[in-house]
C-alpha positions as a Markdown table, in Angstrom:
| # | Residue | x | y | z |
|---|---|---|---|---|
| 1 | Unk | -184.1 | 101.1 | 133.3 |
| 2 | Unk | -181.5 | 101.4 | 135.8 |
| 3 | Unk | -178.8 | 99.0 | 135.0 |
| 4 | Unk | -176.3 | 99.7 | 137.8 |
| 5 | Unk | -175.9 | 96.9 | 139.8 |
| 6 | Unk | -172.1 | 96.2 | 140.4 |
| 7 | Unk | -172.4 | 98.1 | 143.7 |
| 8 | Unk | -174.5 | 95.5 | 144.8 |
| 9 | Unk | -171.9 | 92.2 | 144.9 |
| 10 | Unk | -170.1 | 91.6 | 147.6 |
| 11 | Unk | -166.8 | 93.3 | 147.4 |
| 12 | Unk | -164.6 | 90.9 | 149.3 |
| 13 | Unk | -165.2 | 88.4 | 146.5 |
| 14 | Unk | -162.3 | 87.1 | 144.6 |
| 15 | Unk | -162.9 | 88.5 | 140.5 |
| 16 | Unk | -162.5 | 84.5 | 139.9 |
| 17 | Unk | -164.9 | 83.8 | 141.7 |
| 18 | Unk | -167.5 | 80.9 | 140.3 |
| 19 | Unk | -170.6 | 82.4 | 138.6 |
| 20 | Unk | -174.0 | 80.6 | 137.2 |
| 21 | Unk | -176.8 | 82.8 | 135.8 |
| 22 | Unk | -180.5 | 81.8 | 135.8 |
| 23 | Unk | -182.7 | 83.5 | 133.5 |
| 24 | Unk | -186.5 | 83.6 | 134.6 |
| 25 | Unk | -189.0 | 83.1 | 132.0 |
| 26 | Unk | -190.9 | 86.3 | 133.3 |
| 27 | Unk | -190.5 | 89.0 | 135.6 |
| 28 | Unk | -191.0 | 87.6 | 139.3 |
| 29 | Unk | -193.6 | 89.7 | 141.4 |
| 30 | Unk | -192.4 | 91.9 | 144.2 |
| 31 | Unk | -194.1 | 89.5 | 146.8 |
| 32 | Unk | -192.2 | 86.7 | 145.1 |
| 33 | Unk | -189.1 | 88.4 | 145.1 |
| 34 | Unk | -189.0 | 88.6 | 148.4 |
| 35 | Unk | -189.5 | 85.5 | 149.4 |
| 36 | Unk | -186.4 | 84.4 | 146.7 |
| 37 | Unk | -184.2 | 87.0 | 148.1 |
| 38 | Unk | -185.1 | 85.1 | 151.6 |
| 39 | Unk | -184.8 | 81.7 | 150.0 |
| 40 | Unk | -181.5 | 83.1 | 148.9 |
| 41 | Unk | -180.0 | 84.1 | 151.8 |
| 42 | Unk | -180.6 | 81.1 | 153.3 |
| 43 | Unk | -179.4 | 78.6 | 151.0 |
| 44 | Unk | -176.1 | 80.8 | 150.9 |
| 45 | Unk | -176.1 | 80.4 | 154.6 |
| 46 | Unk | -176.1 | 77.0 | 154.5 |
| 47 | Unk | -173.8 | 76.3 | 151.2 |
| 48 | Unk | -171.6 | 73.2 | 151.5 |
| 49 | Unk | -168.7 | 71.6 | 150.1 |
| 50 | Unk | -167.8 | 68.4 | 151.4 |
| 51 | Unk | -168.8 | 69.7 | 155.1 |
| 52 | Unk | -167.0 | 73.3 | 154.5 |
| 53 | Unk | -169.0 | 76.3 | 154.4 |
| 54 | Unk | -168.8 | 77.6 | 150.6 |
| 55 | Unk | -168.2 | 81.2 | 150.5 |
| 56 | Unk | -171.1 | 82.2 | 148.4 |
| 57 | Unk | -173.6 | 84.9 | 147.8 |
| 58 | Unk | -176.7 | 84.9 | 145.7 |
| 59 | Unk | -178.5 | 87.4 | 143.9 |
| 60 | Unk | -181.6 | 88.4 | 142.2 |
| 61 | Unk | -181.7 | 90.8 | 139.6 |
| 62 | Unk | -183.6 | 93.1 | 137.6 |
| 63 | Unk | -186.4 | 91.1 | 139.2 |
| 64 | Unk | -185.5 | 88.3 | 136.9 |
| 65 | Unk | -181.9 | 86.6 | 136.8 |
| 66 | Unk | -180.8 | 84.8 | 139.9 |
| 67 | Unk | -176.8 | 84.7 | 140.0 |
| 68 | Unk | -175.0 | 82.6 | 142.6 |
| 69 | Unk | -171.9 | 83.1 | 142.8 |
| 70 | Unk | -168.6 | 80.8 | 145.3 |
| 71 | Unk | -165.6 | 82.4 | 145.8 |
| 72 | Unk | -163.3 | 79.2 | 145.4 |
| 73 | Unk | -160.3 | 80.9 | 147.1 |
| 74 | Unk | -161.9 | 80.2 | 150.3 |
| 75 | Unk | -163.9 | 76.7 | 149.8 |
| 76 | Unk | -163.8 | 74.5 | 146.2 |
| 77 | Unk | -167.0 | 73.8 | 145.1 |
| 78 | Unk | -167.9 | 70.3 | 144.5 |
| 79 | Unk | -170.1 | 68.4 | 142.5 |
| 80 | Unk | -172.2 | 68.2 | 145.1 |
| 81 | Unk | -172.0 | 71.5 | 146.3 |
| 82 | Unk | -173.2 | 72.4 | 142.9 |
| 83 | Unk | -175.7 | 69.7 | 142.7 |
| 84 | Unk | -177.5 | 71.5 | 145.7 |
| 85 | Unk | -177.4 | 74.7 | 143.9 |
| 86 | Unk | -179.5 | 73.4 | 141.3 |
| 87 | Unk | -182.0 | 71.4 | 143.4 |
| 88 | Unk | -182.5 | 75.2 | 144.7 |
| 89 | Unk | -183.1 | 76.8 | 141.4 |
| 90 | Unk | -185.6 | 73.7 | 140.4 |
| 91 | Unk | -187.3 | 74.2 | 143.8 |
| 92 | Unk | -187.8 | 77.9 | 142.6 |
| 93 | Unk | -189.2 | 77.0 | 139.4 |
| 94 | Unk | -191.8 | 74.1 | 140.9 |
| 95 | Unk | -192.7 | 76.7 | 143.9 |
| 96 | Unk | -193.1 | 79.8 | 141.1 |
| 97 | Unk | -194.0 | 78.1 | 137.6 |
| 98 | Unk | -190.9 | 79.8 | 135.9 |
| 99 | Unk | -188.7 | 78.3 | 133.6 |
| 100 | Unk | -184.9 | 79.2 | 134.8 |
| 101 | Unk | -182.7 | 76.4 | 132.6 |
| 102 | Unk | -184.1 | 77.8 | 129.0 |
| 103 | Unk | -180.8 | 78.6 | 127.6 |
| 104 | Unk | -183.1 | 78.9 | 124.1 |
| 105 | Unk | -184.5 | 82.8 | 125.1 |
| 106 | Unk | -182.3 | 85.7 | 125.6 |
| 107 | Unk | -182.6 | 88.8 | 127.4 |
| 108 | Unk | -182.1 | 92.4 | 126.3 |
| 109 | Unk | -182.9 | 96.0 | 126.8 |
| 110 | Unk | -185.2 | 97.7 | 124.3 |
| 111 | Unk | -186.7 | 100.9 | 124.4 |
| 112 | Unk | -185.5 | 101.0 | 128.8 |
| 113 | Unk | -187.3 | 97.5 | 129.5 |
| 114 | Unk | -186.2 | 94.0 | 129.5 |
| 115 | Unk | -187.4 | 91.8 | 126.7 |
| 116 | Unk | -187.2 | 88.4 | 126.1 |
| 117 | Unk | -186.7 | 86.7 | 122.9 |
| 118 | Unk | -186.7 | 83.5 | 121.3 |
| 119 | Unk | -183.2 | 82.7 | 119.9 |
| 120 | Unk | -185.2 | 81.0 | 117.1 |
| 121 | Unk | -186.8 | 84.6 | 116.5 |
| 122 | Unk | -183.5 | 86.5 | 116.6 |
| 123 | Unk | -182.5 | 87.0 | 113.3 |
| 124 | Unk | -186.5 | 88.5 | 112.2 |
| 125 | Unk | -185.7 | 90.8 | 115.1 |
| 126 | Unk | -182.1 | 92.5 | 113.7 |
| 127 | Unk | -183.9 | 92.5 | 110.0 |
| 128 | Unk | -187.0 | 94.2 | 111.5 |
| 129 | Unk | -185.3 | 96.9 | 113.6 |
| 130 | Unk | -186.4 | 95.0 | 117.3 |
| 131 | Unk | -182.5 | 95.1 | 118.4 |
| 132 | Unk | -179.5 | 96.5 | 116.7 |
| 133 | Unk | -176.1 | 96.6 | 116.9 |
| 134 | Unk | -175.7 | 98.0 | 119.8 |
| 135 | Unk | -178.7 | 97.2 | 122.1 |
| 136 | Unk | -177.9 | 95.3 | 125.2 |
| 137 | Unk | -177.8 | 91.8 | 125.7 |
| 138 | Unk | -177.5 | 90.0 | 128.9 |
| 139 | Unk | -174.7 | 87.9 | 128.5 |
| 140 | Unk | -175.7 | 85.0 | 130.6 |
| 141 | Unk | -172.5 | 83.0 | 129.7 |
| 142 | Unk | -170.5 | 84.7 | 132.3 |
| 143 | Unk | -168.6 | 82.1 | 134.6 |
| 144 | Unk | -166.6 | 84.6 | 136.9 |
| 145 | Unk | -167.2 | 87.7 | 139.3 |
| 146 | Unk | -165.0 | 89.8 | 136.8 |
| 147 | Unk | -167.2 | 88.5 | 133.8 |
| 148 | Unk | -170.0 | 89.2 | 135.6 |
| 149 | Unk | -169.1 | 93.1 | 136.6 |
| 150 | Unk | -167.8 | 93.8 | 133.0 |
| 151 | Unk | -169.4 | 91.3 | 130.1 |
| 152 | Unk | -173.0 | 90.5 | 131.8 |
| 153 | Unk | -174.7 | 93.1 | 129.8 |
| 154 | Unk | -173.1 | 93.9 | 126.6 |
| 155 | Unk | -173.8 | 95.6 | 123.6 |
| 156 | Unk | -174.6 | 92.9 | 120.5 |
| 157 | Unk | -171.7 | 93.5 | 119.1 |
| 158 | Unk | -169.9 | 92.7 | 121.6 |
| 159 | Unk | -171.4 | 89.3 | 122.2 |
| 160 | Unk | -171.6 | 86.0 | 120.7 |
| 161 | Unk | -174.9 | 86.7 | 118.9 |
| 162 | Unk | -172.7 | 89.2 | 116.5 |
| 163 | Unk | -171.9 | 86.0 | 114.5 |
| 164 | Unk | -175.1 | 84.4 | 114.7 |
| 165 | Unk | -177.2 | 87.3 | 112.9 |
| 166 | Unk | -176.9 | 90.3 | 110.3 |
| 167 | Unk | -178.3 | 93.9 | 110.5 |
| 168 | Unk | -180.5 | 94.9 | 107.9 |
| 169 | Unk | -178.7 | 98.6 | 106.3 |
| 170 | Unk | -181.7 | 100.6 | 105.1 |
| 171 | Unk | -181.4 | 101.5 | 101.5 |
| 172 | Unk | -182.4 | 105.6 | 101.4 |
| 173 | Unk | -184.9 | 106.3 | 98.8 |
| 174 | Unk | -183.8 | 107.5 | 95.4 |
């Protein structure tokens, strides 16, 4: 699975830039990611703040995380600004029967494909070998550019899930 995606954001982007991740419930179809990539554009084209064009971009990702992203140098984004971003993401979910606001199922990489698990099911997974310390983990917590580029997708360790479970050590045979 080809991971590198950093090239793709837009470079003129200040690193504090705002960031929200959505997490899809499944992998979007290539038809349907086209017509979010277009729904994308658009909204981003249109993105207000009070009457002031918010400089934002929008992404989608691995087929299955949609990132907006308002660089707040240029225009603050205000309540309502981000109110309209999430009427967006709920008018994907109605127009695609996903589930983007489950902040209850994480993301990782295992054996080169994305995987979804319960957070209720991640402890069973570390004991039974599913993830491990250092499998990655899409860190959907980020709320800047910078976080975004360098603590999206992070080993387990390195995350917040490193408290939250413990690895099973095989014991070799005797």
């Amino acid at each position: 699975m080809n991971l590198d995606y950093k090239y793709l954001l837009e470079g003129n982007f200040h690193p504090d830039s705002k960031v929200w991740v959505y997490q899809s419930n499944r992998l979007f179809s290539l038809g349907e990611a086209l017509e979010i990539e277009e729904v994308l554009k658009d909204f981003t084209g249109k993105w207000q703040s009070h009457g002031a064009p918010v400089k934002g971009a929008a992404y989608l990702f691995f087929g299955q995380f949609i990132i907006l992203m308002a660089d707040e140098t240029a225009t603050g984004v205000s309540g309502c600004s981000t109110d309209s971003s999430v009427r967006l993401i709920k008018e994907i979910e109605q127009r695609f029967g996903v589930n983007m606001f489950d902040r209850t199922t994480l993301a990782f990489v295992v054996k080169d494909k994305l995987q979804l698990l319960p957070l209720s099911q991640l402890q069973y997974a570390a004991e039974n070998g599913f993830i491990h310390n250092d499998t990655l983990y899409f860190n959907n917590l980020v709320q800047t550019k910078a976080e975004l580029e360098n603590k999206w997708i992070i080993p387990v360790k390195d995350s917040w899930l490193a408290n939250r479970i413990t690895f099973s050590i095989p014991v070799a045979n005797l």
